[in-house]
C-alpha positions as CSV (number, residue, x, y, z in Angstrom):
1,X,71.1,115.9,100.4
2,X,74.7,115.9,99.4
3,X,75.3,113.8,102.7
4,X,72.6,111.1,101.5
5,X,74.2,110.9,98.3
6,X,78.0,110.2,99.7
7,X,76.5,107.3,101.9
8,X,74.5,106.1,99.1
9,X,77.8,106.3,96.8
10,X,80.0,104.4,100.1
11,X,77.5,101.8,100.1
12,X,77.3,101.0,96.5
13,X,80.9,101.1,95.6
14,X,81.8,99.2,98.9
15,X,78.8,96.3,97.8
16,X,80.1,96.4,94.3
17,X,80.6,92.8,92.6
18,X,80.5,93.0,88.4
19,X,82.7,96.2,88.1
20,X,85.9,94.8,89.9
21,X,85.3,91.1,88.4
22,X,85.3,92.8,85.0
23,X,88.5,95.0,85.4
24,X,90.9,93.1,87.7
25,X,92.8,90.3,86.3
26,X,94.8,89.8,89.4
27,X,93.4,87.4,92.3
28,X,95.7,89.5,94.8
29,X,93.8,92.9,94.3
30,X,90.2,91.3,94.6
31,X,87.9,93.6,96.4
32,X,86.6,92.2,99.9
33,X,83.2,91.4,97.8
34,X,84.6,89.2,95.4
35,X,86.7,87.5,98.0
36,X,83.3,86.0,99.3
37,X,83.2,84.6,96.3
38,X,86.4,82.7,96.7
39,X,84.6,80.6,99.9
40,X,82.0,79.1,97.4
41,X,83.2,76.2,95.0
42,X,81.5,74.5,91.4
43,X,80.2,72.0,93.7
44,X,80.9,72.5,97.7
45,X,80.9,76.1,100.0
46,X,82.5,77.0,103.0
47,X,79.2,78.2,104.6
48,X,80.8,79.1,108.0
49,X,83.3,80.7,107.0
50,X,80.9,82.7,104.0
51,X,79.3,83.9,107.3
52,X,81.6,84.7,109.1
53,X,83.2,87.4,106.6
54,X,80.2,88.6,105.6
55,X,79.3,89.8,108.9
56,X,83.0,90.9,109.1
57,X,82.7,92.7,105.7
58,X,79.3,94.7,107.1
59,X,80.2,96.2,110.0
60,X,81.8,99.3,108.0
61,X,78.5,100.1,106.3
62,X,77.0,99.7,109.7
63,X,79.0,101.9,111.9
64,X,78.2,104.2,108.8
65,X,74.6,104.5,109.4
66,X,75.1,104.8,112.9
67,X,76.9,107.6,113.3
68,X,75.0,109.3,110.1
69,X,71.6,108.3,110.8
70,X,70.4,111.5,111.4
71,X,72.1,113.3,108.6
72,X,70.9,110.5,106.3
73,X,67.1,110.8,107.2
74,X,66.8,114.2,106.9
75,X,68.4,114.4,103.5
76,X,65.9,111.5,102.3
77,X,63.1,114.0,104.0
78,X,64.4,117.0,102.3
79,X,64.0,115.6,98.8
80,X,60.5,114.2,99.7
81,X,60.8,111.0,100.2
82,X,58.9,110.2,103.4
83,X,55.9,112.2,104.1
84,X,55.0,112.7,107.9
């Protein structure tokens, strides 16, 4: 359980948007998420490049799961969530 709750945690902290854009004032200690934000203007976005960093940016969370897959599906079975 306590394993399911630490990816959990990695995964919402690493995804979060609203807390660092409310607290930091300083464009040079941006998070990775609202960096993304920087590749879309008022009226024109760098799609490709958009793209490009977010598949950059989700490779962490995806060598994650991969290597706690197991741990992370029997913690969700432990607290009854899948039924089976």
């Amino acid at each position: 359980g306590i394993a399911t709750l630490i990816i959990s945690s990695f995964v919402t902290v690493w995804n979060d948007f609203m807390g660092p854009l409310i607290y930091l004032s300083s464009e040079e200690k941006y998070t990775a998420a609202l960096g993304l934000r920087s590749f879309i203007g008022m009226y024109t976005g760098q799609w490709h490049y958009l793209m490009a960093a977010s598949t950059v940016l989700v490779i962490p969370v995806i060598i994650l799961f991969a290597f706690c897959q197991k741990i992370f599906i029997n913690g969700i079975n432990l607290s009854g969530g899948l039924k089976g």
